[in-house]
C-alpha positions in Angstrom: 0.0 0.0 0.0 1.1 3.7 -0.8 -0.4 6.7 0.7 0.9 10.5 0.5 0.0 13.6 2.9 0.7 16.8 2.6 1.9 19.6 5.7 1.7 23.2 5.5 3.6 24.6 8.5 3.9 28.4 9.5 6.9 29.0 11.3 7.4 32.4 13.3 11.3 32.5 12.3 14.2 30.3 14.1 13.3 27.2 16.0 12.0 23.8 16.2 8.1 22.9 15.4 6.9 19.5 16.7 5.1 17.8 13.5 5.3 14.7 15.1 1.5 14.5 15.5 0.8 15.9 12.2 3.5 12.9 10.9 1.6 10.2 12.9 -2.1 11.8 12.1 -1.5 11.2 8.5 0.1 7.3 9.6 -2.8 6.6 10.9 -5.0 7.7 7.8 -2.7 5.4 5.9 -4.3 2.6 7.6 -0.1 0.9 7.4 -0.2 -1.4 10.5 3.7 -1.8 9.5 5.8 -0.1 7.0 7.8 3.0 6.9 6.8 6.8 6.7 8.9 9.2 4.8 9.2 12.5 5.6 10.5 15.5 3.3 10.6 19.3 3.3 10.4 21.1 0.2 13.1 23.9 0.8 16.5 24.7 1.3 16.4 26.7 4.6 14.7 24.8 6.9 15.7 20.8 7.6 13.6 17.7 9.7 15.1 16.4 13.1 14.7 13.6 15.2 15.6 15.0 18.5 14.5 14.7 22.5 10.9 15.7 23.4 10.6 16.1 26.9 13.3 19.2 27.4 13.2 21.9 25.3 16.5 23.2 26.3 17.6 20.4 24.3 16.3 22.0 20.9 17.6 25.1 22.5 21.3 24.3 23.0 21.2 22.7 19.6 20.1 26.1 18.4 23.0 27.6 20.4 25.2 25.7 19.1 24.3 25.9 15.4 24.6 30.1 15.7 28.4 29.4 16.8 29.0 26.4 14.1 27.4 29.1 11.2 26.9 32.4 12.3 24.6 35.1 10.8 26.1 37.4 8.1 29.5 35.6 8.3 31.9 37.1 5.8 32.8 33.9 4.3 29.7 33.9 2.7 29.0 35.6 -0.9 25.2 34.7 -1.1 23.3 37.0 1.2 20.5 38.0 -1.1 17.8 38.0 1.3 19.7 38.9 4.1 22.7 37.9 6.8 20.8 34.9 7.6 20.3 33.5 3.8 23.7 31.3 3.7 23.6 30.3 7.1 20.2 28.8 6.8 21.0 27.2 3.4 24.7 25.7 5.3 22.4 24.4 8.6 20.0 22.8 6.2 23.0 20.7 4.6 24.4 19.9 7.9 20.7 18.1 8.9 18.6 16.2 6.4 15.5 17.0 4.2 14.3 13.8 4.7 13.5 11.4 7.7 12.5 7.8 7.1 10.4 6.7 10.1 9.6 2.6 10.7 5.9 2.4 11.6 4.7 -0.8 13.6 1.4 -1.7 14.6 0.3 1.1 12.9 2.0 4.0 14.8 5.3 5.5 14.2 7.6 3.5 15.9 9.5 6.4 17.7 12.0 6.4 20.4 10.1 7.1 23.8 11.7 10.5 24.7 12.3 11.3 20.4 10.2 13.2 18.4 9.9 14.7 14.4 10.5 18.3 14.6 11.1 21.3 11.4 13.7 23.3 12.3 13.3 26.6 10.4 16.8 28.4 10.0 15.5 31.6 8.6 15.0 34.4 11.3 11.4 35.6 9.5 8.5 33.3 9.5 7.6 31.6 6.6 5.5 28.8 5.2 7.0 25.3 4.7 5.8 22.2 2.8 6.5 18.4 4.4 5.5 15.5 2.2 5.0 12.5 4.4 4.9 9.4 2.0 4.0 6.0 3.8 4.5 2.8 2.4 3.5 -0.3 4.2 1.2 -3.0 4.6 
């Protein structure tokens, strides 16, 4: 069996956004009892996580620590067409992944206890990102 949904998340600029019920939501509309879900973001700013759940200083401190890895209008960078943020967000996204495959068993995905499926936007303005979530399974 194939099934494909669709995500439309507004972000309010830099962070993490849990999709992690929107991921299992559309899972469960699959009607997969086993199989795998895969999870893609259609731009080159903004990248998928796995990361903790239960602390956000977790996501916080990763934050930190991407600012000092790839800082804002660094003069390495050439490309800042829409602003000091623009290359940054384009090197984090590279660093992470655009796509997450996700096991599902017994018809839920089969996350860690304390993990969950977050967007991490890397541009400091909000902005509107698409997720495919493709599930194939039985």
């Amino acid at each position: 069996m194939f099934h494909r949904g669709e995500l439309q998340i507004a972000t309010k600029g830099r962070g993490t956004y849990d999709i992690t019920r929107d991921v299992a939501a559309i899972v469960s509309a699959s009607h997969a009892r086993n199989g795998l879900a895969t999870v893609f973001v259609h731009h080159t700013s903004a990248s998928l996580i796995v990361c903790e759940n239960a602390d956000p200083s977790v996501r916080r401190d990763l934050e930190a620590f991407a600012a000092r890895l790839v800082p804002d209008g660094d003069r390495i960078f050439t490309h800042d067409a829409e602003g000091d943020d623009d290359m940054p967000a384009h090197v984090r996204t590279v660093l992470t992944q655009t796509s997450i495959g996700v096991p599902i068993s017994h018809g839920r995905l089969a996350l860690g206890t304390w993990q969950g499926l977050y967007l991490w936007e890397h541009r400091t303005s909000p902005h509107r990102r698409q997720i495919s979530v493709t599930v194939i399974g039985e």
